[in-house]
C-alpha positions in Angstrom: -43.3 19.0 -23.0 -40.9 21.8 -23.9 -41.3 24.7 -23.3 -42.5 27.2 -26.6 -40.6 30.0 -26.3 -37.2 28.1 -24.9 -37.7 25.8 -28.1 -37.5 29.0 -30.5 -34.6 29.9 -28.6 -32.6 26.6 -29.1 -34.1 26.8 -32.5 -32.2 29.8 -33.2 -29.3 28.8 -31.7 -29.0 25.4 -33.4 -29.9 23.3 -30.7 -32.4 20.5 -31.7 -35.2 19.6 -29.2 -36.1 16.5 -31.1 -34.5 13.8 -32.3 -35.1 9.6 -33.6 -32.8 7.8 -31.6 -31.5 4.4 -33.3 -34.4 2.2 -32.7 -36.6 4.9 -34.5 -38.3 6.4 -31.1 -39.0 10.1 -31.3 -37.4 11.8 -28.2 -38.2 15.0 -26.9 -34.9 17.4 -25.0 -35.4 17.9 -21.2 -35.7 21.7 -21.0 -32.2 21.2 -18.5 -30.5 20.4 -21.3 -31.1 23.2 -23.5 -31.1 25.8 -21.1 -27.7 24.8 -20.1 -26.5 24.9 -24.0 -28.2 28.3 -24.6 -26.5 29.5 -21.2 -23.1 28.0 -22.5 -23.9 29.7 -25.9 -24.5 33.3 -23.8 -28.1 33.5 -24.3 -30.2 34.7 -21.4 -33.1 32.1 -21.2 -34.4 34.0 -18.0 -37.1 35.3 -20.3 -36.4 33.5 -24.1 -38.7 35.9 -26.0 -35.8 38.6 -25.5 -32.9 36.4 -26.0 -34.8 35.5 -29.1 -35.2 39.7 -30.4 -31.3 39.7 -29.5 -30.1 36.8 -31.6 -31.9 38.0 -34.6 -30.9 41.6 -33.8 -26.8 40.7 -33.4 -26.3 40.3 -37.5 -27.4 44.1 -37.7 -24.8 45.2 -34.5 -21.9 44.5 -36.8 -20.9 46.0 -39.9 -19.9 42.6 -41.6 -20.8 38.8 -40.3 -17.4 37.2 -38.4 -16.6 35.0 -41.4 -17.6 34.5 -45.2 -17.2 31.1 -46.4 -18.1 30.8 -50.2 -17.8 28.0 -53.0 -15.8 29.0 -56.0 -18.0 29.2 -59.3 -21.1 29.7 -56.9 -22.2 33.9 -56.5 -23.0 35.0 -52.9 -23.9 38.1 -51.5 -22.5 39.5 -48.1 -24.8 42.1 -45.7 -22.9 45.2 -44.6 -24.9 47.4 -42.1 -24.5 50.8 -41.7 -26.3 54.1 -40.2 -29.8 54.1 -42.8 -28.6 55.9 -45.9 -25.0 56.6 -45.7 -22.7 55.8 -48.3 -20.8 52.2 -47.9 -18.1 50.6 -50.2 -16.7 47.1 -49.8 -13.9 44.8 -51.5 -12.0 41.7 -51.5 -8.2 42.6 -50.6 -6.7 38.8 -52.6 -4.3 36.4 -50.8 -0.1 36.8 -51.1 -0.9 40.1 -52.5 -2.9 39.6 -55.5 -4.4 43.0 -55.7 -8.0 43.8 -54.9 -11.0 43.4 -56.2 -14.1 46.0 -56.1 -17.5 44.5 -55.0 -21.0 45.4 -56.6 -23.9 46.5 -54.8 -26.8 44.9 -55.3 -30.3 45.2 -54.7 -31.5 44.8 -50.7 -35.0 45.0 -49.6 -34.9 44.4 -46.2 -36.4 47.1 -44.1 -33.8 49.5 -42.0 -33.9 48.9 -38.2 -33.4 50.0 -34.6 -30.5 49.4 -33.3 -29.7 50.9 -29.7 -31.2 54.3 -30.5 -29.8 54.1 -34.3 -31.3 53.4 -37.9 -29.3 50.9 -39.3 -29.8 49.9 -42.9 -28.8 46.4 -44.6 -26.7 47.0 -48.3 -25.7 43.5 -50.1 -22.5 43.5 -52.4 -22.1 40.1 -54.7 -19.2 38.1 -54.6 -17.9 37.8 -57.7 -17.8 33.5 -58.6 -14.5 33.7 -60.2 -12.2 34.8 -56.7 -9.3 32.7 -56.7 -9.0 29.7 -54.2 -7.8 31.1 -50.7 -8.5 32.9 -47.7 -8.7 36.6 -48.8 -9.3 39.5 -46.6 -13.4 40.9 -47.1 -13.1 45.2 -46.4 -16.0 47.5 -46.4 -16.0 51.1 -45.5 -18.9 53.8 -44.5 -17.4 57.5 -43.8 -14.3 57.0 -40.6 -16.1 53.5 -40.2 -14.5 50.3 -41.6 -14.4 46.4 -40.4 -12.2 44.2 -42.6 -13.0 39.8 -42.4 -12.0 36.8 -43.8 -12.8 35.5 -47.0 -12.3 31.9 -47.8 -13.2 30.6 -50.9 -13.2 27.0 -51.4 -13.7 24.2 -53.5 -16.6 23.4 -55.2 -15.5 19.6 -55.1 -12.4 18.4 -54.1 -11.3 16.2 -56.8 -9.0 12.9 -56.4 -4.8 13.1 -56.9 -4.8 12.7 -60.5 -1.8 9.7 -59.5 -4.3 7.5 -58.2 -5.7 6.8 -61.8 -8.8 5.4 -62.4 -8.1 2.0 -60.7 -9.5 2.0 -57.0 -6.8 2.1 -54.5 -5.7 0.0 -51.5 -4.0 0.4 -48.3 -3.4 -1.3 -44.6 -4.9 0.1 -41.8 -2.7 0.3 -38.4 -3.0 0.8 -35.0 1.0 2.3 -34.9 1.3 2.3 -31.2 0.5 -1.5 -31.6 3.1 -2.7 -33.7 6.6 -3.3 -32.6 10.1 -4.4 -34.5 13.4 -5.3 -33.0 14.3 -1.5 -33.1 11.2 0.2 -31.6 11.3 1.2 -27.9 8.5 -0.9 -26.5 6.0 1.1 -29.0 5.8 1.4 -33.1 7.3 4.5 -34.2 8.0 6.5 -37.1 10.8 4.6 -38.1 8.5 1.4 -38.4 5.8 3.3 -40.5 8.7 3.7 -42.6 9.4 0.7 -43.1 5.8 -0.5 -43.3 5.1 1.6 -46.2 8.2 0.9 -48.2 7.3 -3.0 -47.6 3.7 -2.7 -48.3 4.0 -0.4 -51.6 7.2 -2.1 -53.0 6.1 -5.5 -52.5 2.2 -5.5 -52.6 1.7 -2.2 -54.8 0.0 -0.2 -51.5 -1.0 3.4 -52.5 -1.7 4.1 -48.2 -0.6 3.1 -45.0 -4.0 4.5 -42.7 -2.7 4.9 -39.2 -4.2 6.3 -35.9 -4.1 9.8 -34.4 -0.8 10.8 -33.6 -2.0 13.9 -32.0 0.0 15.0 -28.7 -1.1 13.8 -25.5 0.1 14.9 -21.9 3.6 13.8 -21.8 3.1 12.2 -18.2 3.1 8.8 -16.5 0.1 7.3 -17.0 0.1 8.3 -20.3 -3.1 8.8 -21.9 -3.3 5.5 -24.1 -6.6 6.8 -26.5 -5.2 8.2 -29.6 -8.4 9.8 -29.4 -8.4 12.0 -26.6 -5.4 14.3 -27.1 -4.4 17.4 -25.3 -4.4 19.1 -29.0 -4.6 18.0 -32.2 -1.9 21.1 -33.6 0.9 19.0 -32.7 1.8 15.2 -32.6 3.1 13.0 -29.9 7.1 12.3 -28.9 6.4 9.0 -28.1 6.5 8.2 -32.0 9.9 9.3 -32.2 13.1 6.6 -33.1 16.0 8.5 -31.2 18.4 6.8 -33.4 17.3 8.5 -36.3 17.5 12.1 -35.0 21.2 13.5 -36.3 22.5 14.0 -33.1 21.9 11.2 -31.9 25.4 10.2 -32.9 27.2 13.4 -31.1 26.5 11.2 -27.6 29.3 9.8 -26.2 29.8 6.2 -27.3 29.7 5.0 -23.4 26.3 7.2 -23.2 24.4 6.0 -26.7 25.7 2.1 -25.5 23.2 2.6 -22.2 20.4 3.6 -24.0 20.9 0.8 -26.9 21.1 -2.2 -23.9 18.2 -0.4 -21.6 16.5 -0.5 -25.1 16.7 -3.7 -25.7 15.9 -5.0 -22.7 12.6 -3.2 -22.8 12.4 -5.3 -25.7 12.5 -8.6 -24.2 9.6 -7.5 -21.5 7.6 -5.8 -24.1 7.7 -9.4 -26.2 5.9 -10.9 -23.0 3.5 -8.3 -21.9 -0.1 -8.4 -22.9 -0.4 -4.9 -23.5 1.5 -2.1 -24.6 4.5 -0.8 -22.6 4.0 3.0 -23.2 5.1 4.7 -20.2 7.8 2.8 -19.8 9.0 2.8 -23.8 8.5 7.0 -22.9 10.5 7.1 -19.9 13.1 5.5 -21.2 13.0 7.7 -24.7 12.5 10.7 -22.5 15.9 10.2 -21.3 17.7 9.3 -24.1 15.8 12.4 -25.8 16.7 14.9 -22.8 20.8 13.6 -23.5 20.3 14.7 -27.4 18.7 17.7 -26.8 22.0 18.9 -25.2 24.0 18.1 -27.7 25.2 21.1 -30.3 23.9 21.5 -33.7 25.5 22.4 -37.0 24.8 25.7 -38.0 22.7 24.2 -40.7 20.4 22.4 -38.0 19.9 25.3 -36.0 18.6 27.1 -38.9 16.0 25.0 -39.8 14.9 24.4 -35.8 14.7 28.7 -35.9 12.5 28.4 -38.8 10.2 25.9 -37.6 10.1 28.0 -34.4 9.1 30.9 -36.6 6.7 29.2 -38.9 4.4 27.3 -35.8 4.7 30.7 -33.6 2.2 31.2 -30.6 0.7 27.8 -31.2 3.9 25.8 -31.1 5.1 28.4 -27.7 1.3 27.8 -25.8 2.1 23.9 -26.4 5.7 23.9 -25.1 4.6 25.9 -22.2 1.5 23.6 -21.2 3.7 21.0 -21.5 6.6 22.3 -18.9 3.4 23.5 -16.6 1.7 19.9 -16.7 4.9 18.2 -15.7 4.5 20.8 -12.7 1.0 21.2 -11.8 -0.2 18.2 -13.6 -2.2 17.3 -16.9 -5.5 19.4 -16.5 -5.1 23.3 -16.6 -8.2 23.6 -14.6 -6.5 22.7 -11.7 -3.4 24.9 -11.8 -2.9 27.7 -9.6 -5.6 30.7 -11.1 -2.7 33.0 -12.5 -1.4 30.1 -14.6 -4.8 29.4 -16.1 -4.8 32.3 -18.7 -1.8 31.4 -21.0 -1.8 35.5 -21.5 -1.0 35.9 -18.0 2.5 37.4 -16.5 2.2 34.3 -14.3 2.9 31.9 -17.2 5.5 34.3 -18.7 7.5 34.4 -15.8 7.3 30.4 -15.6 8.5 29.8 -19.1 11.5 32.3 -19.0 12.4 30.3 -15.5 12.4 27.0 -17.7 13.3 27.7 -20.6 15.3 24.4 -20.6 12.3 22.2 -20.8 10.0 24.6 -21.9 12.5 24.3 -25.4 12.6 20.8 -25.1 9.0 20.5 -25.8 9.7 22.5 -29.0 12.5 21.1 -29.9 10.5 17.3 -29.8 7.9 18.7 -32.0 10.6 19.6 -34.9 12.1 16.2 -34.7 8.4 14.4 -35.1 8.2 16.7 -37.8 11.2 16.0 -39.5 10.3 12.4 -39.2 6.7 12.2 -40.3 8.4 14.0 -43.4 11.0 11.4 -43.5 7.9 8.6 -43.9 5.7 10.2 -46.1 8.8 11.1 -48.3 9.4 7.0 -48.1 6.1 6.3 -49.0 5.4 8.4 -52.3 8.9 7.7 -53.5 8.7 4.0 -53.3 5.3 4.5 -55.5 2.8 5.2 -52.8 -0.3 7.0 -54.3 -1.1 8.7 -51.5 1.5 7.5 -48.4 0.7 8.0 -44.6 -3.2 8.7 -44.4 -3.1 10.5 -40.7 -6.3 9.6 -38.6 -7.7 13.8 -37.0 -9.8 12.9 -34.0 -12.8 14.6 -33.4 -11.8 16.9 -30.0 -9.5 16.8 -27.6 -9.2 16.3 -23.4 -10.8 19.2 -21.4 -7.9 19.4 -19.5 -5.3 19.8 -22.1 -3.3 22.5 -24.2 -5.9 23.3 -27.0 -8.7 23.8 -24.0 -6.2 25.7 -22.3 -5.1 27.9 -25.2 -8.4 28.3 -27.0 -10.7 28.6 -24.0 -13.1 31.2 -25.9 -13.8 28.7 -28.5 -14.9 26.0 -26.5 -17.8 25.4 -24.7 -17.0 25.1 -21.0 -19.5 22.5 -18.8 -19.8 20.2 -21.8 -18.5 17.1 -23.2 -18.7 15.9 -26.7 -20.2 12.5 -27.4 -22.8 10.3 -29.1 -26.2 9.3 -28.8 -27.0 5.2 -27.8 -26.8 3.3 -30.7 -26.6 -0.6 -31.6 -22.9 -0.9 -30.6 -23.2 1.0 -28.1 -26.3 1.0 -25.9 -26.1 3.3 -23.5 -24.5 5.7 -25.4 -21.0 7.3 -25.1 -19.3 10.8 -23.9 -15.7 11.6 -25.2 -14.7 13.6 -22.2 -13.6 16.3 -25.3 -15.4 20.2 -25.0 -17.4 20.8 -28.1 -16.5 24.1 -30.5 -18.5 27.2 -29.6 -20.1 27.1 -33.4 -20.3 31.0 -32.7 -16.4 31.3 -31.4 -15.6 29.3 -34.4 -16.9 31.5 -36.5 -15.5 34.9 -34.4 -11.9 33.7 -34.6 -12.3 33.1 -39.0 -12.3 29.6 -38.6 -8.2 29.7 -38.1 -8.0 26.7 -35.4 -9.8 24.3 -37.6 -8.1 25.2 -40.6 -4.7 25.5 -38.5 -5.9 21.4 -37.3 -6.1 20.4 -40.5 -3.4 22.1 -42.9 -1.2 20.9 -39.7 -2.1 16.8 -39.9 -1.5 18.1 -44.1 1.7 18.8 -43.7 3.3 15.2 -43.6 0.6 13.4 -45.1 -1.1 12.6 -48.5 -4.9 11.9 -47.1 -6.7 12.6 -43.8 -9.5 10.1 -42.5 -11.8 12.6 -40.5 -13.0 10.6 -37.6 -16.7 11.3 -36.9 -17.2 13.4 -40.0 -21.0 14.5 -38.4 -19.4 16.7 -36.3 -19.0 19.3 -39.1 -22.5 19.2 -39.2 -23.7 18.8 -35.5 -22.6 17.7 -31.8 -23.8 15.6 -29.3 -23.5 17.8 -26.4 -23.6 16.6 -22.9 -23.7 18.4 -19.6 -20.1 17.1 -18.2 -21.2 14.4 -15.2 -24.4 13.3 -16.8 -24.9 10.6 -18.8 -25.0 11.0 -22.4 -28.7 10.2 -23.1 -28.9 13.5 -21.3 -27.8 15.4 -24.7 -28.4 16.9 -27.6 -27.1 17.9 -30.8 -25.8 21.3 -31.5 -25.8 22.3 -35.5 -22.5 23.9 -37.1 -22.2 25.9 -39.9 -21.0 22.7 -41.8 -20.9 24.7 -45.8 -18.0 26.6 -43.8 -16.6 23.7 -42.1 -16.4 21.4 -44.8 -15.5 24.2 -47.4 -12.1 25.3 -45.2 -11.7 21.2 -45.1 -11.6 21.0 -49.1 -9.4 24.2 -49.5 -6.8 23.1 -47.4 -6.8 19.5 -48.8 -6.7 20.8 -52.3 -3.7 22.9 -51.2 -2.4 20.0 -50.3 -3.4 17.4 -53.3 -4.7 14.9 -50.6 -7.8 12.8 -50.5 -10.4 13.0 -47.5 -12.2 10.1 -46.1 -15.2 11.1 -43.9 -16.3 8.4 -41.1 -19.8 8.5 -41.6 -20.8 5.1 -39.8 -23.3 5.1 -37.3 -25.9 7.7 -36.4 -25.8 10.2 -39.4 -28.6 12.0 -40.9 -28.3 10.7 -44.6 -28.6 14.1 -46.5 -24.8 14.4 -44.9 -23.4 11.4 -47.1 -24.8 12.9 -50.3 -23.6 16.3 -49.4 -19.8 15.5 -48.7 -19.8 13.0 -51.2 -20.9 16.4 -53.7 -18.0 17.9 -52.5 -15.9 15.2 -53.1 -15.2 13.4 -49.4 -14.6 10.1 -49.4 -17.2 7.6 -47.2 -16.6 5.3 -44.8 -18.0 1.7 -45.7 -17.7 -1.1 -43.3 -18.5 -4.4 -45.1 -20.9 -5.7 -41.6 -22.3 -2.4 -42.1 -23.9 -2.3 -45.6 -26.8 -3.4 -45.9 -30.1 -3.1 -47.9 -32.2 -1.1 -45.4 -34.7 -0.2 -47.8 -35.5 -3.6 -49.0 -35.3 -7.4 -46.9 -32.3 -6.3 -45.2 -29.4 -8.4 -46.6 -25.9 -7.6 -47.4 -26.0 -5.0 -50.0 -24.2 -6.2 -53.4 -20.7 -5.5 -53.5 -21.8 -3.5 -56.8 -24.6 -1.9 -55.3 -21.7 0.0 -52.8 -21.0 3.8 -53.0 -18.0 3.9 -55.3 -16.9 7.3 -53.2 -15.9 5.4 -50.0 -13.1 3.7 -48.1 -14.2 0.6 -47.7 -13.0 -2.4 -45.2 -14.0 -4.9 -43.7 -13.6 -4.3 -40.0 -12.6 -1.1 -38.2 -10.7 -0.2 -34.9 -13.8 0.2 -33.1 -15.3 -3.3 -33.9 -13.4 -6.7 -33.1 -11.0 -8.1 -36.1 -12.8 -10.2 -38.4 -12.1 -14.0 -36.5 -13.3 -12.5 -33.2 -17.0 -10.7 -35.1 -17.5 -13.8 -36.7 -17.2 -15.9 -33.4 -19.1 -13.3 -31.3 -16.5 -12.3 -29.2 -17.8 -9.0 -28.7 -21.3 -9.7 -27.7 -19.9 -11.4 -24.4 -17.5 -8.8 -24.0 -20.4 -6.1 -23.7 -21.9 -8.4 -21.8 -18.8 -8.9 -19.7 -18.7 -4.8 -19.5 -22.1 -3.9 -18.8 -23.1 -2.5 -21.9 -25.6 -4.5 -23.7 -29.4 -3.5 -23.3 -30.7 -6.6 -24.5 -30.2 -10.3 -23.1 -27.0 -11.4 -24.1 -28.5 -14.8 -26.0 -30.6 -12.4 -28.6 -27.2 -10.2 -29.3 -25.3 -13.9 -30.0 -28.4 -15.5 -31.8 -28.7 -12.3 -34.1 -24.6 -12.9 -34.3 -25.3 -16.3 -35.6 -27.8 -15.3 -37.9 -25.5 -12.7 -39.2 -23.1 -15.3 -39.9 -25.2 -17.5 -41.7 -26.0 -14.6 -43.6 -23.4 -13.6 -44.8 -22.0 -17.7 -45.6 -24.9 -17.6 -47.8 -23.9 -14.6 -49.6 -20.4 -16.1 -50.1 -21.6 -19.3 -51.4 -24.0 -18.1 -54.0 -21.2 -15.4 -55.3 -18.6 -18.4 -55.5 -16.3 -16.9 -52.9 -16.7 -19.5 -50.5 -16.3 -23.1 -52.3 -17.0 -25.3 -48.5 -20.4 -27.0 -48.7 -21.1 -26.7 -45.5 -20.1 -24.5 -42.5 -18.4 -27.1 -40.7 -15.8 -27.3 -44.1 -15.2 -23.8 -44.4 -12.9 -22.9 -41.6 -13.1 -18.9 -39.8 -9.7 -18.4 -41.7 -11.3 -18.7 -45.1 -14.2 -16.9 -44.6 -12.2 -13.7 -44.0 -10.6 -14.1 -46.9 -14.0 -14.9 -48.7 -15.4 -11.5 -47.5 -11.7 -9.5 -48.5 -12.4 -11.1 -52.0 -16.1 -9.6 -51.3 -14.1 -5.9 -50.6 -12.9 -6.6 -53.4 -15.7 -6.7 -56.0 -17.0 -3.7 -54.8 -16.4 0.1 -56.5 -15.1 1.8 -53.5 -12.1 3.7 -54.8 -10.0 3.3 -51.5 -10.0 -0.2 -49.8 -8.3 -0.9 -46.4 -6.9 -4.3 -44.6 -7.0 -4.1 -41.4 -3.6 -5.1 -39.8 -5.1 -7.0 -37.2 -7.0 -9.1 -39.5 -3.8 -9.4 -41.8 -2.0 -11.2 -39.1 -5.3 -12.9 -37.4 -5.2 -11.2 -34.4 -8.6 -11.7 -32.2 -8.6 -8.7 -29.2 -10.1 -5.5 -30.3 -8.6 -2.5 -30.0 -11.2 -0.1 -28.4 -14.7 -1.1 -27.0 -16.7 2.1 -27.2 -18.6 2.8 -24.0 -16.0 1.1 -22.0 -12.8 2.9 -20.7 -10.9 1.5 -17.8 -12.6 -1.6 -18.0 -11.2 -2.9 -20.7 -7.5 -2.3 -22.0 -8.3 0.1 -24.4 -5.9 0.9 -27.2 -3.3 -1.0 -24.8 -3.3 -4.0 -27.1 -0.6 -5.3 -29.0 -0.4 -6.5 -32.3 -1.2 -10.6 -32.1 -2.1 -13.5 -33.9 -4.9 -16.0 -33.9 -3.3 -17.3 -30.4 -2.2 -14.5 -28.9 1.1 -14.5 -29.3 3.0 -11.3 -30.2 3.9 -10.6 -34.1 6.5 -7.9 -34.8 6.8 -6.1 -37.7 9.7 -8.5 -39.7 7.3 -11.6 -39.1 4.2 -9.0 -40.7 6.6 -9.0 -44.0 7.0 -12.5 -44.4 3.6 -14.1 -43.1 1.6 -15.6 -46.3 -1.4 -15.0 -44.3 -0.5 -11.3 -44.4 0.4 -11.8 -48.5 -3.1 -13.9 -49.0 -5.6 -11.6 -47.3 -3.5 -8.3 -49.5 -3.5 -10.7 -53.0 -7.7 -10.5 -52.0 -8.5 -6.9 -51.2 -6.6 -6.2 -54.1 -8.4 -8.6 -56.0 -5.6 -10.3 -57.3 
C-alpha cells in the first residue's frame, strides 16, 4: 500500500502511483520507485508533507513561471508575483522585432502569501488571442525588479500542406541503412534516398519516402546499429554520406580516389553475401576516404557557406564535434571519461579541443556535408512531384552515454532509463537505455532543446513521424538496472510540448504523424488529432474493441492517420501471417504465455482476417489452400487501400517479400537487430536497381494506391 503522504507528493510532481497494465490489472507503484523519481526530481521525501508545502510554494518564489506556452486564438492569463501591493507592469516584446505589446491586468483573487519572511501577492495579465505565431519574449517589471521569459504561441491546429489536395496520400516506408545499390559503401545512403524518391514519385506518383532515424550515433567500431538509440538527435549520422558526391571529392589525386573506388567495390562483393549489414566496415572505409577530402582546399565559395553553417548551429554543433574527438579518445560514454572532461564547460575540454582541432573540425565539417545532402534529397523529392519528400523518423531519447546527455546534463534525469510498460508484443516489458527529460528542466531552459530537435529533423524534410508520440504526454521511467515492470509514468506538460511541435512544423509546412500504437491512454489520440497530428494505424492493429472484436472496417478507420500494414517493429507481412514471430519470442525468451496459444491465436488471426477478405471480394481463392501468402498481402494492401487514412505507407520489406524483421522489441543482442539487409521471400539480397524493376514491388504500390 503506498504510502499517503508520498502519494501526494508524486501526485504533485506528476508521478502516477497507479496504473492498468495491458491485460487490464490495476497495479499499484512500489514506494522505491517513486521515491527515487521524486529524489531525481529534487524533492526531499524524508518527510513528504514539507516537500509537498515547497512544490506548491515554488510558483510564488518567482516573478514569472519558466515558460508560457499558449494557443493562438485561445486567451490565457500569466501569474506575476510581487512584494503584496506594489505596482507591476508586464508585456510581450514580439519576434524579429515586431514591436511590443502592453498586457492587461486582470482580476486575481488569490490570497497574498508568505514567502521566506515576505508578503508576496499574485497579479494576472491576459494574453491577448491575436499574438502572432512565434516565440516572443514575456517581460514584467515591479520598481528595480524585472524577469523577462519565453513566450511561444502556437498553433491551434496544424493544418495539412495545401499540395497534398484532398486525395489521401501514399509513400514507402524504408529501413535506409538496409538497402544497398552498386554505388553505396556496404550501407544505403543519401545518394540512394535520392534515387528512391525520384523512382518512386516519377514512376508510381509517391508524395513520401518514410525512412528511419538518421540521428548521430558514436562514430566508433562497433557502431551502435539501433537508429533508435543515438548519442543526439541535433545532428545526423556520417555513415549516410556518398563521398562521391561531396565537391571535393574530385580535388583527390586520381591514384588516391582510384583506391577508394576498388576498396569500394570490393566491400560490395562481401556485402552482397553477408547476412547482415556491413556497417563498421562500410564506416571505416568512408572514414578514410572522408578524412582524405577533408584535406583538400575549398573554393572561397565553399568555405563561406561551411562558416555559415558553423555560425548558424553554434554551441550545439561545437559540444557535438567535441564529444565526438573525446569518444574516439576516452570512449563512447562520457560517464566514464576522466572527471574534468565531464562538464563540457570545463577548461579541461577546452584545452582538448584547441589540441585537436584537426578532428575536432572534422566532426563539423561531416555534419555540413550530411546537411548539404539531406538537402540535396529532399530538393529531389519535391521537384520530381513529391508532396511531401523525405519524412525523417525523430526517436524518442537518446544513449545515456552520448553527446546530448553529455551537453544537456541538467535536463535529464540522471539514474533513469526511458521505456515501456509489458504489453502484448512485448511481455516483459522493455527499457530503452535513453535518460528521460526532467519535465521541470524542460520547462527552465524554454523548451529550446526540443524545439532545437525538432526544427533541426525540419530542416531537410517535408514531414516528421514522431516515434512514441506518448512521451509528450508521459514517460515510463525506470530505475537504470531494474527491470522495467519496476516503473512508472512521469506526466509532461504535453499542451507545451505538442504546441512547440505544431509551431515549428507550421514553420516548416510539414505534416506530423504521431505513433500512437500500443499502450496509450485514448484521450491522447483525440487530443493530437485536434491539433492536427497525424495517427499511426497498423492494419493487425485495428480492431473493433468495443464490439466482437473483428477487424474494424476499412471505412470505420480514423481518416487522420498513416496507415500501413506492417511496421519496423513487427515482422513483414509473409513472416506475421506464417507466425514467424511467435517462435522467434519463443526462441528469445520473451513470451509469457505457452508458445502453442500465441501460434493458435496467430492462426485464428489469420482466418480472421481471410474471412474479412473474402466477404469484401479482395480475396477471390475459395479456400485457403488456393490463395497463396503472396496474394493475401496484396489482398490486405487493397484493404489499406479502401480505408480514409490520408497518408498510406508500403513497407519496403513487404514490397520486395522480404521475411526477417527488422527489430524484435525486448530483445537486443540476441537477435540481429536493425543489422538486417533488405531480402526477398528467400533470403537472398535485393539492391535497390532490382527494387525498380520488380513487378512485385509495382503490384503491391498499384494496391495501396488503389489503383
Amino acid at each position: 500500500m503506498t504510502d499517503p503522504n508520498l502519494a501526494q507528493l508524486a501526485s504533485a510532481f506528476g508521478v502516477l502511483t497507479e496504473y492498468w497494465d495491458w491485460q487490464g490489472r490495476h497495479v499499484e507503484v512500489a514506494d522505491a520507485t517513486l521515491s527515487a523519481i521524486l529524489v531525481a526530481l529534487g524533492a526531499d521525501v524524508t518527510d513528504p508533507a514539507a516537500a509537498l508545502e515547497e512544490r506548491a510554494l515554488a510558483p510564488w518564489r518567482r516573478m514569472l513561471p519558466p515558460t508560457v506556452v499558449t494557443t493562438q486564438g485561445v486567451p490565457a492569463q500569466v501569474p506575476v508575483h510581487v512584494p503584496d501591493g506594489a505596482p507591476v507592469e508586464a508585456w510581450v516584446e514580439l519576434e524579429d522585432a515586431g514591436g511590443s505589446r502592453p498586457l492587461v491586468q486582470v482580476d486575481n483573487w488569490n490570497e497574498p502569501r508568505e514567502i521566506d519572511g515576505v508578503r508576496v501577492g499574485e497579479a494576472s495579465f491576459e494574453i491577448p488571442a491575436d499574438l502572432p505565431l512565434g516565440y516572443h519574449v514575456l517581460h514584467a517589471r515591479s520598481g528595480e525588479t524585472s524577469a523577462a521569459v519565453r513566450l511561444a504561441v502556437t498553433p491551434a491546429k496544424l493544418e495539412l500542406p495545401g499540395r497534398l489536395g484532398s486525395r489521401p496520400g501514399w509513400g514507402l516506408a524504408a529501413q535506409l541503412y538496409s538497402v544497398h545499390s552498386s554505388g553505396s559503401w556496404a550501407i544505403g545512403d543519401l545518394t540512394d534516398l535520392t534515387d528512391l524518391s525520384v523512382w518512386a514519385a516519377t514512376e508510381h506518383g509517391a508524395d513520401f519516402v518514410l525512412v528511419n532515424p538518421m540521428h548521430a550515433v558514436a562514430p566508433l567500431a562497433p557502431m551502435t546499429p539501433s537508429p533508435y538509440l543515438p548519442v543526439t538527435r541535433r545532428f545526423t549520422n556520417p555513415m549516410y554520406l556518398r563521398p562521391e558526391r561531396v565537391p571535393e571529392w574530385l580535388g583527390l589525386k586520381r591514384g588516391v580516389r582510384k583506391q577508394f573506388e576498388e576498396a569500394r567495390d570490393e566491400l560490395a562483393k562481401v556485402t552482397k553475401k553477408s547476412e547482415t549489414v556491413e556497417r563498421d566496415a562500410g564506416w571505416d572505409l568512408k572514414r578514410a576516404a572522408l578524412e582524405a577530402v577533408h584535406a583538400v582546399t575549398r573554393t572561397p565559395g565553399r568555405e563561406a557557406s561551411y562558416r555559415w553553417f558553423l555560425a548558424q548551429n553554434g554551441r550545439s554543433l561545437e559540444d557535438y564535434a567535441r564529444w565526438c574527438a573525446l569518444a574516439a579518445e576516452h570512449g563512447g560514454d562520457w560517464r566514464q571519461w576522466p572527471t574534468e572532461l565531464q562538464d563540457p564547460d570545463s577548461p579541461a575540454v577546452a584545452a582538448f579541443a584547441a589540441e585537436h582541432e584537426w578532428r575536432v573540425d572534422f566532426h563539423r565539417w561531416l555534419q555540413w556535408l550530411t546537411s548539404e545532402q539531406l538537402d540535396e534529397a529532399q530538393a529531389a523529392a519535391r521537384r520530381h512531384g513529391m508532396a511531401l519528400g523525405v519524412m525523417h523518423d525523430l526517436a524518442v531519447g537518446v544513449d545515456s552515454g552520448g553527446v546530448d546527455a553529455w551537453r544537456l546534463q541538467r535536463i535529464y534525469a540522471q539514474g533513469f532509463v526511458v521505456g515501456a510498460p509489458p504489453d502484448a508484443y512485448s511481455q516483459t516489458g522493455q527499457g530503452w537505455g535513453q535518460p528521460p527529460w526532467r519535465p521541470d528542466a524542460l520547462a527552465e531552459a524554454g523548451y529550446e532543446p526540443f524545439r532545437e530537435i525538432v526544427a533541426g529533423v525540419l530542416t531537410h524534410s517535408g514531414g516528421v513521424r514522431m516515434d512514441h508520440v506518448a512521451g509528450l504526454f508521459r514517460l515510463w521511467w525506470v530505475p537504470e538496472g531494474e527491470p522495467a515492470t519496476n516503473g512508472t509514468y512521469v506526466r509532461y506538460d504535453h499542451e507545451a510540448l505538442v504546441g512547440i511541435l505544431a509551431l515549428e512544423a507550421h514553420r516548416a509546412g510539414a505534416v506530423v504523424v504521431g505513433e500512437d500504437v500500443g499502450v496509450v491512454e485514448p484521450w491522447t489520440r483525440e487530443y493530437l488529432a485536434g491539433r492536427g497530428i497525424l495517427g499511426t494505424s497498423i492494419l493487425w492493429f485495428e480492431r473493433d474493441y468495443g464490439g466482437d472484436g473483428r477487424p474494424l472496417a476499412p471505412e470505420s478507420w480514423r481518416e487522420l492517420c498513416l496507415g500501413s500494414v506492417t511496421t519496423h517493429d513487427l515482422p513483414p507481412s509473409l513472416s506475421y501471417l506464417a507466425g514467424d514471430h511467435v517462435l522467434l519470442r519463443e526462441r528469445l525468451g520473451l513470451l509469457t504465455r505457452p508458445a502453442a496459444d500465441e501460434l493458435a491465436e496467430t492462426r485464428a488471426e489469420r482466418e480472421l482476417w481471410l474471412g474479412v477478405l473474402r466477404e469484401r471480394g479482395l480475396l477471390v481463392a475459395e479456400t485457403e489452400g488456393e490463395a497463396s501468402d503472396h496474394e493475401i498481402v496484396y489482398a490486405l494492401h487493397r484493404f489499406l487501400a479502401q480505408t480514409p487514412a490520408r497518408l498510406r505507407a508500403l513497407s519496403l520489406p513487404d514490397a520486395v517479400g522480404d521475411r526477417r524483421t527488422q527489430n524484435q522489441p525486448g530483445s537486443v543482442d540476441e537477435y540481429p537487430n536493425w543489422r538486417v539487409p533488405l531480402t526477398d521471400s528467400s533470403g537472398k539480397p535485393v539492391p535497390l536497381e532490382k527494387v525498380f524493376t520488380s513487378e512485385r514491388a509495382a503490384r503491391l504500390i498499384a494496391a495501396v494506391r488503389g489503383a
